[in-house]
mmCIF file of the N, C-alpha and C atoms, coordinates in Angstrom:
data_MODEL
# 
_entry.id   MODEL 
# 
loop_
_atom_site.group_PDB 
_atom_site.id 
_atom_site.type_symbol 
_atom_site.label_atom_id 
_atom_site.label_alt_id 
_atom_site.label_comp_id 
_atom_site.label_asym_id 
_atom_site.label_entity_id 
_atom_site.label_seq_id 
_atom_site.pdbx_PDB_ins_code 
_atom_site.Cartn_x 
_atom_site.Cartn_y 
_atom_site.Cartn_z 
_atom_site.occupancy 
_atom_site.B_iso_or_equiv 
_atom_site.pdbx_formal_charge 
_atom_site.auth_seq_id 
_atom_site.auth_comp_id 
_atom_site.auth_asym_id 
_atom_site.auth_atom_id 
_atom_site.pdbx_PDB_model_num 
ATOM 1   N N  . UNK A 1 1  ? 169.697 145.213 29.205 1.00 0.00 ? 1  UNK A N  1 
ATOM 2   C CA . UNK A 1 1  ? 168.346 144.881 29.623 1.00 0.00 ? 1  UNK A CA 1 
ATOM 3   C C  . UNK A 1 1  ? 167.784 146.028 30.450 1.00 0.00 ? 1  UNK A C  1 
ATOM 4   N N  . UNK A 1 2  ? 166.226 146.156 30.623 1.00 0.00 ? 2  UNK A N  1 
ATOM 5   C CA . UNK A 1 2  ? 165.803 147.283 31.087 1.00 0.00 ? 2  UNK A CA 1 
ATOM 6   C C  . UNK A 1 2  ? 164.648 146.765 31.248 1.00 0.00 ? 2  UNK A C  1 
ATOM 7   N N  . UNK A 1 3  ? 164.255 147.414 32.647 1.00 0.00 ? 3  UNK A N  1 
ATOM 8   C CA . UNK A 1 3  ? 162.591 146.830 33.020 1.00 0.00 ? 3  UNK A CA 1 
ATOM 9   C C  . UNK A 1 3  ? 161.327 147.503 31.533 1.00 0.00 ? 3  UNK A C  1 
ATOM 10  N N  . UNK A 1 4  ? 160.688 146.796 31.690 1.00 0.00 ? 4  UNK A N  1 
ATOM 11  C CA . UNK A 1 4  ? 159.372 147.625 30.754 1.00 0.00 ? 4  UNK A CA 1 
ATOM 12  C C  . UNK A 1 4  ? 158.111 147.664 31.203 1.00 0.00 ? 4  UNK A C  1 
ATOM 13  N N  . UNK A 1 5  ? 157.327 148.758 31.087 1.00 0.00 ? 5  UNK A N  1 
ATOM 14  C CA . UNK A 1 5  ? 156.357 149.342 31.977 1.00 0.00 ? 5  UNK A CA 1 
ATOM 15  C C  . UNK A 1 5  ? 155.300 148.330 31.338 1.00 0.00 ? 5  UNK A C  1 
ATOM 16  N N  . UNK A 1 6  ? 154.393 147.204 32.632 1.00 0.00 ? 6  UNK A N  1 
ATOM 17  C CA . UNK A 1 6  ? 153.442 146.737 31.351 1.00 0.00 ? 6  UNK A CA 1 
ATOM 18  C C  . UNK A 1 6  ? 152.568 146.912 30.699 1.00 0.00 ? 6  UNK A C  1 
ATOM 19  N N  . UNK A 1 7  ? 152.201 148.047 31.336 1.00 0.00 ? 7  UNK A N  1 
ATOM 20  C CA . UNK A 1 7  ? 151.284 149.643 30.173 1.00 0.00 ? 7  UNK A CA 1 
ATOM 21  C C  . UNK A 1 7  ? 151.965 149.407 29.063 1.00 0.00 ? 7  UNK A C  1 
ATOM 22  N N  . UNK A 1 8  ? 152.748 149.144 28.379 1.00 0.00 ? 8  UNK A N  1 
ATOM 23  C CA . UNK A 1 8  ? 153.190 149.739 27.381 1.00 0.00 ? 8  UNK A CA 1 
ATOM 24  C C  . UNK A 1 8  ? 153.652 148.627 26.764 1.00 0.00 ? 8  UNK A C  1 
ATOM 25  N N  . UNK A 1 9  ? 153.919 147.064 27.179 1.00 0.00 ? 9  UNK A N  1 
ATOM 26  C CA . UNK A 1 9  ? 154.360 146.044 26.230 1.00 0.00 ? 9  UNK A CA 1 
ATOM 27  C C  . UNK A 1 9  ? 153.951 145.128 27.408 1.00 0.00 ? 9  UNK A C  1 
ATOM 28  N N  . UNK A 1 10 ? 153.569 144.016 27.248 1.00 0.00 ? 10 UNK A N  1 
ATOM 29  C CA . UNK A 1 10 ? 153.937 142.248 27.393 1.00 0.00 ? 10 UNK A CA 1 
ATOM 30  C C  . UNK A 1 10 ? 154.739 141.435 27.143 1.00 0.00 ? 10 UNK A C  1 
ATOM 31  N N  . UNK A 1 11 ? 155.095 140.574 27.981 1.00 0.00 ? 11 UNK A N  1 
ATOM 32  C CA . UNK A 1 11 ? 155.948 139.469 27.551 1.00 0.00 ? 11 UNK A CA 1 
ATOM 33  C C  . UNK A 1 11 ? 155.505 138.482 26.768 1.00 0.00 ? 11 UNK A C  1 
ATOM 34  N N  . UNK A 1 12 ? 155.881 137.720 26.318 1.00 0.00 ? 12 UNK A N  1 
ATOM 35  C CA . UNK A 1 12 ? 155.167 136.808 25.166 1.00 0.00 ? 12 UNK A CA 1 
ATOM 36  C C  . UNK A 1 12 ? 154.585 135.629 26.480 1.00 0.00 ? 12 UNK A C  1 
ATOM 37  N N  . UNK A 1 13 ? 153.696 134.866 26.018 1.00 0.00 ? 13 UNK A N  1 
ATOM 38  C CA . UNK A 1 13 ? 152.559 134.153 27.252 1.00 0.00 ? 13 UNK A CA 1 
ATOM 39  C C  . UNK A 1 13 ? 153.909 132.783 27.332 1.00 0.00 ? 13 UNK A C  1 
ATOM 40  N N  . UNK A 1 14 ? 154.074 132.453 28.779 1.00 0.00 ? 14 UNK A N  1 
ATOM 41  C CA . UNK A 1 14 ? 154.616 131.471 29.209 1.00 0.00 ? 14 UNK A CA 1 
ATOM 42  C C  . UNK A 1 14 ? 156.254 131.569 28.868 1.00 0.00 ? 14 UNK A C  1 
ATOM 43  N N  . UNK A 1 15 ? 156.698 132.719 28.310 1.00 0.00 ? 15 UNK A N  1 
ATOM 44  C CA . UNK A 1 15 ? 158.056 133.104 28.639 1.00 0.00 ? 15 UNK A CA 1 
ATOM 45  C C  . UNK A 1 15 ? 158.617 133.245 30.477 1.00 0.00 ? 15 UNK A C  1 
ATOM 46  N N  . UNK A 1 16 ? 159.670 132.788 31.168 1.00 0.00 ? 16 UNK A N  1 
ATOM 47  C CA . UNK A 1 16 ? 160.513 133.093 32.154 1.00 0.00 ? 16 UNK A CA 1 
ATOM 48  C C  . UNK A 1 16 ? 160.683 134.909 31.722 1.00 0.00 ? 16 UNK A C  1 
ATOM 49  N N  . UNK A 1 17 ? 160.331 135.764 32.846 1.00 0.00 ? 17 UNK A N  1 
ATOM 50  C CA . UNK A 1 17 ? 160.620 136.929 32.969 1.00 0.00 ? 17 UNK A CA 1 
ATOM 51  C C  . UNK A 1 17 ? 160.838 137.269 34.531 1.00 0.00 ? 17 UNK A C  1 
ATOM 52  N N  . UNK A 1 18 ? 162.048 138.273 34.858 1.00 0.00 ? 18 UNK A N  1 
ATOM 53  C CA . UNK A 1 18 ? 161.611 138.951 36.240 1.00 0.00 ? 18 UNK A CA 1 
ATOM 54  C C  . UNK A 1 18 ? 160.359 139.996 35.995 1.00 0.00 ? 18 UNK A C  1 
ATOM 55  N N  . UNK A 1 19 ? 159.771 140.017 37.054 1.00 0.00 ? 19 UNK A N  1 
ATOM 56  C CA . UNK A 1 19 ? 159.030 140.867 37.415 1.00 0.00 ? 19 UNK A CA 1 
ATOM 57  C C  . UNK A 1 19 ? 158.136 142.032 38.481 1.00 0.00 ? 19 UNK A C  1 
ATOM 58  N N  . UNK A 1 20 ? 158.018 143.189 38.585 1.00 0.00 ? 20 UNK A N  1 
ATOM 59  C CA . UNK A 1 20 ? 158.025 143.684 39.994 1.00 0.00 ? 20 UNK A CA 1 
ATOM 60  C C  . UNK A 1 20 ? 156.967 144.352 40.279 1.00 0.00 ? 20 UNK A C  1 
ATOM 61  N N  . UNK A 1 21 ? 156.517 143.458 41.485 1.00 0.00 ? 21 UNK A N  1 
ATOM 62  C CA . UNK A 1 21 ? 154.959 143.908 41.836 1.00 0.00 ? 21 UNK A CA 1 
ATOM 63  C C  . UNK A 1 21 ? 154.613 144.835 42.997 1.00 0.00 ? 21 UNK A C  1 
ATOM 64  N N  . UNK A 1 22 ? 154.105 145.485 43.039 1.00 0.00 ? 22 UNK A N  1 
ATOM 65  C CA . UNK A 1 22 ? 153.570 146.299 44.562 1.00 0.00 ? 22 UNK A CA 1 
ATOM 66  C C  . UNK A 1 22 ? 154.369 147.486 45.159 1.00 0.00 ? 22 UNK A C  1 
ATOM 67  N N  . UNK A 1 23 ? 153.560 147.874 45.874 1.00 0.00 ? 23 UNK A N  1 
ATOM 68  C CA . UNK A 1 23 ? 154.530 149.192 45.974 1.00 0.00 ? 23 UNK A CA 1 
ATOM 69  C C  . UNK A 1 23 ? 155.920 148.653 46.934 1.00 0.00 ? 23 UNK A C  1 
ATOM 70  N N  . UNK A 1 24 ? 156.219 147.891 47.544 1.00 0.00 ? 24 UNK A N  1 
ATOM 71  C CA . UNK A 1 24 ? 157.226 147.322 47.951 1.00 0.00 ? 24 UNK A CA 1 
ATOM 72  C C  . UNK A 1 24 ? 158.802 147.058 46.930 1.00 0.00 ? 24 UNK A C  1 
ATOM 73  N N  . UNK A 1 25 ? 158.231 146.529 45.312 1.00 0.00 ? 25 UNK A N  1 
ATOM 74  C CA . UNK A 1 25 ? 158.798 146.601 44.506 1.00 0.00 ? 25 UNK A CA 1 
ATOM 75  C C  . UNK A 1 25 ? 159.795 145.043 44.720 1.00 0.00 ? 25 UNK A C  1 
ATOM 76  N N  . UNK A 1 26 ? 158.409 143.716 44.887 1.00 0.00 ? 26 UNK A N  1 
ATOM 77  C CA . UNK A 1 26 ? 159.363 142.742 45.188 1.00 0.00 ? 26 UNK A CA 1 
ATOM 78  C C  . UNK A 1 26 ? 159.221 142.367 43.468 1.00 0.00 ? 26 UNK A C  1 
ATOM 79  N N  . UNK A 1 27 ? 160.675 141.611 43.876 1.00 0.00 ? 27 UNK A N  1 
ATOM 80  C CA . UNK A 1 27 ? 161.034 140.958 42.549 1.00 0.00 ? 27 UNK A CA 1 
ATOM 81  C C  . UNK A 1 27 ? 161.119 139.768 42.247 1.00 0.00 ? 27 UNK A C  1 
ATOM 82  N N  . UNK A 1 28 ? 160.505 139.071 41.439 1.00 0.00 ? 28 UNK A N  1 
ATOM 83  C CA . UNK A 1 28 ? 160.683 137.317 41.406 1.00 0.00 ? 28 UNK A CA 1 
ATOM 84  C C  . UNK A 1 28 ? 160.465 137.266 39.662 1.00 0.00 ? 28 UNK A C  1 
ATOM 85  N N  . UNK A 1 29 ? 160.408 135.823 39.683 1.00 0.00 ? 29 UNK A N  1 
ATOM 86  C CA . UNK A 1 29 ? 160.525 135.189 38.819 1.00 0.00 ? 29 UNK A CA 1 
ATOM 87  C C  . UNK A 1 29 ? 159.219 134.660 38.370 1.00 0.00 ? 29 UNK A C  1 
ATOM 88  N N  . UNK A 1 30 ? 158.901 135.303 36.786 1.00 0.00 ? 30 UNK A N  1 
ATOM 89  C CA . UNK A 1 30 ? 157.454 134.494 36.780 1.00 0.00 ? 30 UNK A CA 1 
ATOM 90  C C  . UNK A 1 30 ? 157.419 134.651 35.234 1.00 0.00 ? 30 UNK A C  1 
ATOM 91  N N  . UNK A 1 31 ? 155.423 134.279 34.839 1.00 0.00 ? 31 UNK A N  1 
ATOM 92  C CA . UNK A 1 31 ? 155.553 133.799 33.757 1.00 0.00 ? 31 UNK A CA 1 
ATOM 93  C C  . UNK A 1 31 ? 154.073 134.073 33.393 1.00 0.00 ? 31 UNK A C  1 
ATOM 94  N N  . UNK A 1 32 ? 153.720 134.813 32.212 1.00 0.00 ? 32 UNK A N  1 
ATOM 95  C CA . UNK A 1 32 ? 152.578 135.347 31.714 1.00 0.00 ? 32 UNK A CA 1 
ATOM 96  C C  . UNK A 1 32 ? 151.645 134.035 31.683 1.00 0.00 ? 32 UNK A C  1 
ATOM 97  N N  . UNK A 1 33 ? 150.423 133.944 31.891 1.00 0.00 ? 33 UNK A N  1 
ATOM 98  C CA . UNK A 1 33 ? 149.468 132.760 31.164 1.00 0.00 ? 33 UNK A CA 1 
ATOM 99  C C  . UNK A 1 33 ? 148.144 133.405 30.962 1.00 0.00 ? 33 UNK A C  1 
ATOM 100 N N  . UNK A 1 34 ? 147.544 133.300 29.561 1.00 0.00 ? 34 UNK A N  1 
ATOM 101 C CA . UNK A 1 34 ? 146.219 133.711 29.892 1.00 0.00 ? 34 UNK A CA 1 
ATOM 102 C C  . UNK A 1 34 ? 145.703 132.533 29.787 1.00 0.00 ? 34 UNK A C  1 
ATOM 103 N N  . UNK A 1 35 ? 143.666 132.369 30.349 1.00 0.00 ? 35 UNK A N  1 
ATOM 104 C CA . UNK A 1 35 ? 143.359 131.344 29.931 1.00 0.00 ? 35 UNK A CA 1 
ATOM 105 C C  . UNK A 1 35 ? 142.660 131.306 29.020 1.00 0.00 ? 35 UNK A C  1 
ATOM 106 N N  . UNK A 1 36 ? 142.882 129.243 28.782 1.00 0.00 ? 36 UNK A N  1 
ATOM 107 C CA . UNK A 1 36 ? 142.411 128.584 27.864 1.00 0.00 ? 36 UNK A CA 1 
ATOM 108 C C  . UNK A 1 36 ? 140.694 128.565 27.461 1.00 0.00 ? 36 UNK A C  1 
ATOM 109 N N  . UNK A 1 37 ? 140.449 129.179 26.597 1.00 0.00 ? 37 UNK A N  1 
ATOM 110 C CA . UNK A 1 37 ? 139.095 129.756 26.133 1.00 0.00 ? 37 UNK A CA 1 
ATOM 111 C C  . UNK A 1 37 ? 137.986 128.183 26.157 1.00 0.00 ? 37 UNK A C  1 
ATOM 112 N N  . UNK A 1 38 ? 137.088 128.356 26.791 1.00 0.00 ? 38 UNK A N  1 
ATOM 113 C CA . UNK A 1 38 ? 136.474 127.119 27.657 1.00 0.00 ? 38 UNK A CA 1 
ATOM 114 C C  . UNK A 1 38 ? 136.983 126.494 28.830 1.00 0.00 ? 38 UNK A C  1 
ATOM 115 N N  . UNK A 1 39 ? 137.597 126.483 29.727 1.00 0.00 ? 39 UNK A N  1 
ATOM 116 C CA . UNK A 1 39 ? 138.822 126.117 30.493 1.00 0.00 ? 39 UNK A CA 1 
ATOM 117 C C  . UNK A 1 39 ? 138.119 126.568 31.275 1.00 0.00 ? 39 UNK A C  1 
ATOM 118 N N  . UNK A 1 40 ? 137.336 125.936 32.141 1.00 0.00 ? 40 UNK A N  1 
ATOM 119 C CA . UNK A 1 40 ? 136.453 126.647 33.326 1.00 0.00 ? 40 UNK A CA 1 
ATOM 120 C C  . UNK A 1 40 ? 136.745 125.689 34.892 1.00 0.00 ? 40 UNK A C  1 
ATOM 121 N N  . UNK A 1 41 ? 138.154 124.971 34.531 1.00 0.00 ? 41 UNK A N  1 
ATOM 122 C CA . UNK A 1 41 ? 139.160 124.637 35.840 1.00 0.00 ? 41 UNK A CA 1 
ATOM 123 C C  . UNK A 1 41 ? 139.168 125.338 36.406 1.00 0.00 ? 41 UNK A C  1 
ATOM 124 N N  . UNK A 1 42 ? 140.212 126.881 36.214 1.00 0.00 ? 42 UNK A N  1 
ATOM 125 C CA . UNK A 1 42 ? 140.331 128.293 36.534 1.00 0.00 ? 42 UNK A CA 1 
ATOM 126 C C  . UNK A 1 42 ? 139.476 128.988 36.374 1.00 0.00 ? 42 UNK A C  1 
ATOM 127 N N  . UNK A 1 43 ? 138.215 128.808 36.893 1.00 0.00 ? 43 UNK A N  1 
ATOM 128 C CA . UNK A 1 43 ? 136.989 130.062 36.409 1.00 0.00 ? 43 UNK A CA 1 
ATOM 129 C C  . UNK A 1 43 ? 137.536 131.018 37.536 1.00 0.00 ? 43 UNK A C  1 
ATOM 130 N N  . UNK A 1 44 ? 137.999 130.627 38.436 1.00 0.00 ? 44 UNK A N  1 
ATOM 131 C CA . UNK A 1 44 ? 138.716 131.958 39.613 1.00 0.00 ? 44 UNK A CA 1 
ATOM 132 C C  . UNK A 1 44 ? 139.915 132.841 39.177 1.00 0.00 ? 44 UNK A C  1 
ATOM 133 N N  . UNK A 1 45 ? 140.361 132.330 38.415 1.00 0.00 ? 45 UNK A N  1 
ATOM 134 C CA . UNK A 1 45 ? 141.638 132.997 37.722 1.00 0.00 ? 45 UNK A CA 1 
ATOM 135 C C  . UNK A 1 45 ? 141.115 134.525 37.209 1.00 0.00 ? 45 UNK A C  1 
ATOM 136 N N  . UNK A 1 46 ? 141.096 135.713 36.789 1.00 0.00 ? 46 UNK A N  1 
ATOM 137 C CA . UNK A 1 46 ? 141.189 136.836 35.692 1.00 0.00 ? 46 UNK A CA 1 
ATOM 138 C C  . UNK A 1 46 ? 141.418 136.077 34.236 1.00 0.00 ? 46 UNK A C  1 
ATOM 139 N N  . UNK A 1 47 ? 141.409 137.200 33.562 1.00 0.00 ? 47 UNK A N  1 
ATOM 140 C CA . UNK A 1 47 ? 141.638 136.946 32.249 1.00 0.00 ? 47 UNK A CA 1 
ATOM 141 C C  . UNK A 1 47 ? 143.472 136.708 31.898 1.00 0.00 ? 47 UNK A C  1 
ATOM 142 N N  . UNK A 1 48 ? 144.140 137.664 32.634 1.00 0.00 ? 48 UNK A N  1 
ATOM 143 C CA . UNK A 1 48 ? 145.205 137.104 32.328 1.00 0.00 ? 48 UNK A CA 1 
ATOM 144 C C  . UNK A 1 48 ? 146.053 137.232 33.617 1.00 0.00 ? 48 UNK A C  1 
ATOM 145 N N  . UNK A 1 49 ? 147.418 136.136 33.997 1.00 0.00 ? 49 UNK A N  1 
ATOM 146 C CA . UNK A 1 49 ? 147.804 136.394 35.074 1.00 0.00 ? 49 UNK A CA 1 
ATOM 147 C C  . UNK A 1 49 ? 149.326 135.854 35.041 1.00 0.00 ? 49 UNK A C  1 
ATOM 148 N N  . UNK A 1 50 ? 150.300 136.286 36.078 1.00 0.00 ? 50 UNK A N  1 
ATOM 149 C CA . UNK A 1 50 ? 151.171 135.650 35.864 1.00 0.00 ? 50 UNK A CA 1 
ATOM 150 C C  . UNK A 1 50 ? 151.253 134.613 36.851 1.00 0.00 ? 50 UNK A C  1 
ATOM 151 N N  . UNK A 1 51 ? 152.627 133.712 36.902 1.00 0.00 ? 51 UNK A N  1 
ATOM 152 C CA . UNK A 1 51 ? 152.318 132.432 37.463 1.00 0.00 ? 51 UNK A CA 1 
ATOM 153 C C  . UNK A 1 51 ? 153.727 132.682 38.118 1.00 0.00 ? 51 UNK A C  1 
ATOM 154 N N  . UNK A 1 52 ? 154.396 132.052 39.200 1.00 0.00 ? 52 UNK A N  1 
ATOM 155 C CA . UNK A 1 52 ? 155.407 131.449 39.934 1.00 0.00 ? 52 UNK A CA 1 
ATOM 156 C C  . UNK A 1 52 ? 155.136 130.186 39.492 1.00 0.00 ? 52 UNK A C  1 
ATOM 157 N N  . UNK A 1 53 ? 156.673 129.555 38.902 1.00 0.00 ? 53 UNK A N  1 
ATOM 158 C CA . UNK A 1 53 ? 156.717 127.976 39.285 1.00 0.00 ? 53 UNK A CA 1 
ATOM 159 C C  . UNK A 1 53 ? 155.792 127.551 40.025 1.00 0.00 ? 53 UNK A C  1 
ATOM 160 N N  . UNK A 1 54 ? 156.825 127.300 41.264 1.00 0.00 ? 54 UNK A N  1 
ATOM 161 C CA . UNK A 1 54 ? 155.877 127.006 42.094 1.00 0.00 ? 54 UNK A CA 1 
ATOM 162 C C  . UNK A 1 54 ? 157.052 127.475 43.585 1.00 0.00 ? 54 UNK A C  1 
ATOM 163 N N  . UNK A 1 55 ? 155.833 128.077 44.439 1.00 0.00 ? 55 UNK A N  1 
ATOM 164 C CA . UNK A 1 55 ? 156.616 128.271 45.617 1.00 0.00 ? 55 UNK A CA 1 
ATOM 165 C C  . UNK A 1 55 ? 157.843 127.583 46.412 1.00 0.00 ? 55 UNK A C  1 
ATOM 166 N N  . UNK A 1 56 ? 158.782 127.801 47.738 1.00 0.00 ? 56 UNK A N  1 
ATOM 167 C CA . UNK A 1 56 ? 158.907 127.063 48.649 1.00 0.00 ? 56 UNK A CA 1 
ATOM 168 C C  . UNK A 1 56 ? 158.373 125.997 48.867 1.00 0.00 ? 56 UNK A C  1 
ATOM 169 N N  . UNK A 1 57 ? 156.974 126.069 49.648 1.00 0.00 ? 57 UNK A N  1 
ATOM 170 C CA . UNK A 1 57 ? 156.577 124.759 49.809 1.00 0.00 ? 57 UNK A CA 1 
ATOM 171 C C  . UNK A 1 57 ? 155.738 123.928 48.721 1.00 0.00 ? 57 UNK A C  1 
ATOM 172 N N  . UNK A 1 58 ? 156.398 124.138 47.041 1.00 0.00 ? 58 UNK A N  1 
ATOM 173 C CA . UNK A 1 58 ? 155.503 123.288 46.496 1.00 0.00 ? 58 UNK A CA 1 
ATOM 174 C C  . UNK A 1 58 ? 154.093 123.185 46.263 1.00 0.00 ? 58 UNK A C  1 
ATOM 175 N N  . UNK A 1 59 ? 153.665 124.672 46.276 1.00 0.00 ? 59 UNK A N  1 
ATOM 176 C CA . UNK A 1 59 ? 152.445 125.235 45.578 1.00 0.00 ? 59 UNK A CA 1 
ATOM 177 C C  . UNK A 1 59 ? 152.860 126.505 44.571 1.00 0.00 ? 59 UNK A C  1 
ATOM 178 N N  . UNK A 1 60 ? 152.057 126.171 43.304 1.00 0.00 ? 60 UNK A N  1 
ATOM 179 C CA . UNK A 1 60 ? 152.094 127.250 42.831 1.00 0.00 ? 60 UNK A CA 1 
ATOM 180 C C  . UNK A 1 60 ? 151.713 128.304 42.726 1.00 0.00 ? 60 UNK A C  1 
ATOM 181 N N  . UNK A 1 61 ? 152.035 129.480 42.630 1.00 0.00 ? 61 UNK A N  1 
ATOM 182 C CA . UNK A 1 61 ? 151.691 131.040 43.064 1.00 0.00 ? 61 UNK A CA 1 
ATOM 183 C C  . UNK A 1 61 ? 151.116 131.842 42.048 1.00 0.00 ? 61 UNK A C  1 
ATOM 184 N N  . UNK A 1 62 ? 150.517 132.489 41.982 1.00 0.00 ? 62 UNK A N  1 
ATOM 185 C CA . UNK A 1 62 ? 149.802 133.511 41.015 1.00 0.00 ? 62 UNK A CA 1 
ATOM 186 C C  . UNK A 1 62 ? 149.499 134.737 41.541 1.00 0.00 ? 62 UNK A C  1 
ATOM 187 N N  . UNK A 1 63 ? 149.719 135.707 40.379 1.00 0.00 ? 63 UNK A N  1 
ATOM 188 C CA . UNK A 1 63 ? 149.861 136.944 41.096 1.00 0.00 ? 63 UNK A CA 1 
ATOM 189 C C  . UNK A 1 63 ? 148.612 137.642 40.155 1.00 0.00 ? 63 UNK A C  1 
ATOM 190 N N  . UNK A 1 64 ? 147.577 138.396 40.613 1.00 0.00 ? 64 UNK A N  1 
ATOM 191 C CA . UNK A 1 64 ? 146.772 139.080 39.495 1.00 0.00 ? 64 UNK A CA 1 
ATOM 192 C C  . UNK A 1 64 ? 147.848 140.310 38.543 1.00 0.00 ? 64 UNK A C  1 
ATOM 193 N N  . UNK A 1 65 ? 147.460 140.302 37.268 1.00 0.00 ? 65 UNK A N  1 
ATOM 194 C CA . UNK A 1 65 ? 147.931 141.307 36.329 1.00 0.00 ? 65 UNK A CA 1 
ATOM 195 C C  . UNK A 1 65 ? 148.256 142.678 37.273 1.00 0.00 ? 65 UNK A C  1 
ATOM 196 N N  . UNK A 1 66 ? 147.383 143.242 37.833 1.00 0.00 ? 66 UNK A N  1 
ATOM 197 C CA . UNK A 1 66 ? 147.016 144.656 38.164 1.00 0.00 ? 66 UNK A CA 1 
ATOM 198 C C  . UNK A 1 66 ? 147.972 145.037 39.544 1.00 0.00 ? 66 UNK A C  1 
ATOM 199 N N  . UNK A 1 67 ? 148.657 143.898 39.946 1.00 0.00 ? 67 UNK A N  1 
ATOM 200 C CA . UNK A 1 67 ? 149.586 143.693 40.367 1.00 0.00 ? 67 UNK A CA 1 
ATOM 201 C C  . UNK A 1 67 ? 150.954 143.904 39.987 1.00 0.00 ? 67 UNK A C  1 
ATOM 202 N N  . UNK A 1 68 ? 151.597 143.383 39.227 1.00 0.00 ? 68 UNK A N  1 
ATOM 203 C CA . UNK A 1 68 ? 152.772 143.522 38.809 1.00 0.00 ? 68 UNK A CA 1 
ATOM 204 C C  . UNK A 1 68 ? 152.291 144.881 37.451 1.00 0.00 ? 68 UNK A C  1 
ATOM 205 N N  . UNK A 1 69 ? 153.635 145.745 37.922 1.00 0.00 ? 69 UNK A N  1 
ATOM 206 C CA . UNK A 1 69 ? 153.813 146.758 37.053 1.00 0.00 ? 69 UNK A CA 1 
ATOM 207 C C  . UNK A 1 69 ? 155.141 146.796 36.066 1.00 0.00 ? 69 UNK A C  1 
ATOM 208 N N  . UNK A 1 70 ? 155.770 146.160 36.248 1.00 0.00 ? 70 UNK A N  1 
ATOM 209 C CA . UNK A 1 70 ? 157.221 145.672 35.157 1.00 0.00 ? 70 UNK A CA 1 
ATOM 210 C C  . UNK A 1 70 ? 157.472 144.458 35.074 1.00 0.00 ? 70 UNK A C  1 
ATOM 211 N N  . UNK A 1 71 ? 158.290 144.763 33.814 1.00 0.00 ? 71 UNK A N  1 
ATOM 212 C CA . UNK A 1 71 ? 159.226 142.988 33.876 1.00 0.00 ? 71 UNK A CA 1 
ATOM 213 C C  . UNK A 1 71 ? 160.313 143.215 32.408 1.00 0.00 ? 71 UNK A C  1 
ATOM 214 N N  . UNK A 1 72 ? 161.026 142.260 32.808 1.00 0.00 ? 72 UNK A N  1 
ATOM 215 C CA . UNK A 1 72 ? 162.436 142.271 32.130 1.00 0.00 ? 72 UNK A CA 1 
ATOM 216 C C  . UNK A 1 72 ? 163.239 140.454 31.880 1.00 0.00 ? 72 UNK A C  1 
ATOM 217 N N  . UNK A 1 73 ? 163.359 140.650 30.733 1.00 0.00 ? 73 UNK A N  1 
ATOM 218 C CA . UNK A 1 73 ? 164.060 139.477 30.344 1.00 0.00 ? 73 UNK A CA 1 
ATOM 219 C C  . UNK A 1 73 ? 165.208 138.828 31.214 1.00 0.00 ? 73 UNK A C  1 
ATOM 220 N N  . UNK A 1 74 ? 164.781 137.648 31.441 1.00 0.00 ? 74 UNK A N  1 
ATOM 221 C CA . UNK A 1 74 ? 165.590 136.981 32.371 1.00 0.00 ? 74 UNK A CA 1 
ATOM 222 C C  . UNK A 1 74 ? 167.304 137.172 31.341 1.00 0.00 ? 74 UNK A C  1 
ATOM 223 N N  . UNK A 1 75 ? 168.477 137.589 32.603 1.00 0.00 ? 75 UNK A N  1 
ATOM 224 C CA . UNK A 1 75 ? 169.735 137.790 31.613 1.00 0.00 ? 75 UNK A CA 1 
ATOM 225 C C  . UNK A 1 75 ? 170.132 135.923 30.988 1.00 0.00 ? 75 UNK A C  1 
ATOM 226 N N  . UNK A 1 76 ? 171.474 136.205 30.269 1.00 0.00 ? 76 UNK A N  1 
ATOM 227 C CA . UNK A 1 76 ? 171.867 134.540 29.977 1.00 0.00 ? 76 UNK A CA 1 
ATOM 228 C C  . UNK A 1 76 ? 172.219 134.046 30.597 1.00 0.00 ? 76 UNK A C  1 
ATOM 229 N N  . UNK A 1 77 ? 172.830 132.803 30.749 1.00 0.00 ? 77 UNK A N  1 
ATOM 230 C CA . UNK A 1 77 ? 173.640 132.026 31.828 1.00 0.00 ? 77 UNK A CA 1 
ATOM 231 C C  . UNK A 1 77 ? 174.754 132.199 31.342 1.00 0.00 ? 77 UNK A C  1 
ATOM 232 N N  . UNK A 1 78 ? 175.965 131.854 32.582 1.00 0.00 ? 78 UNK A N  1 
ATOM 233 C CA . UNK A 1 78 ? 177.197 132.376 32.346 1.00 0.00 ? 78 UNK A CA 1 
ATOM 234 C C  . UNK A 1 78 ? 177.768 131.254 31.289 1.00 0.00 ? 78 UNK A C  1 
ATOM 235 N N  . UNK A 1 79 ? 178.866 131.689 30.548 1.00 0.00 ? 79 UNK A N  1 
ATOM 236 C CA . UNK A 1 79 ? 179.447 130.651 29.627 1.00 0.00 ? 79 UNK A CA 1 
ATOM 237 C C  . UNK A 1 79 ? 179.880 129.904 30.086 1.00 0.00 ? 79 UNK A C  1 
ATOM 238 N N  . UNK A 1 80 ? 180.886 130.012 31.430 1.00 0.00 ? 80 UNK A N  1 
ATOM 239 C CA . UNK A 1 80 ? 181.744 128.855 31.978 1.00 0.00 ? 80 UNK A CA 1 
ATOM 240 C C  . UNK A 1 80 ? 181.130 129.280 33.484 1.00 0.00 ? 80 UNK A C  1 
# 
């Protein structure tokens, strides 16, 4: 596995990926979504963004695109 620049590819929308944002270079766990074309719930949202589950305290997190600059396939789970 190997990070990928997201200049240069995407993850498929609503796949589990790590990903690393900011010049800090934190790393978490998230998940492409663009939105739903009429869907004017999220009129605050961008066009496309990724998502956290949902935080610690049980809100969910969103990070703008222009933000995160990599991401990489979550590895497998162990066999045993």
């Amino acid at each position: 596995m190997k990070w990928i620049k997201c200049s240069e590819q995407m993850p498929e929308e609503n796949k589990q990926v790590l990903i690393c944002m900011g010049n800090d270079k934190e790393i978490r766990v998230s998940y492409l979504s663009y939105p739903v074309k009429g869907d004017t719930s999220r009129a605050y949202i961008p066009d496309n963004i990724w998502y956290n589950e949902v935080n610690c305290c049980g809100i969910e997190e969103y990070f703008s695109s222009d933000l995160v600059t990599h991401w990489m396939e979550l590895p497998e789970a162990p066999k045993e």
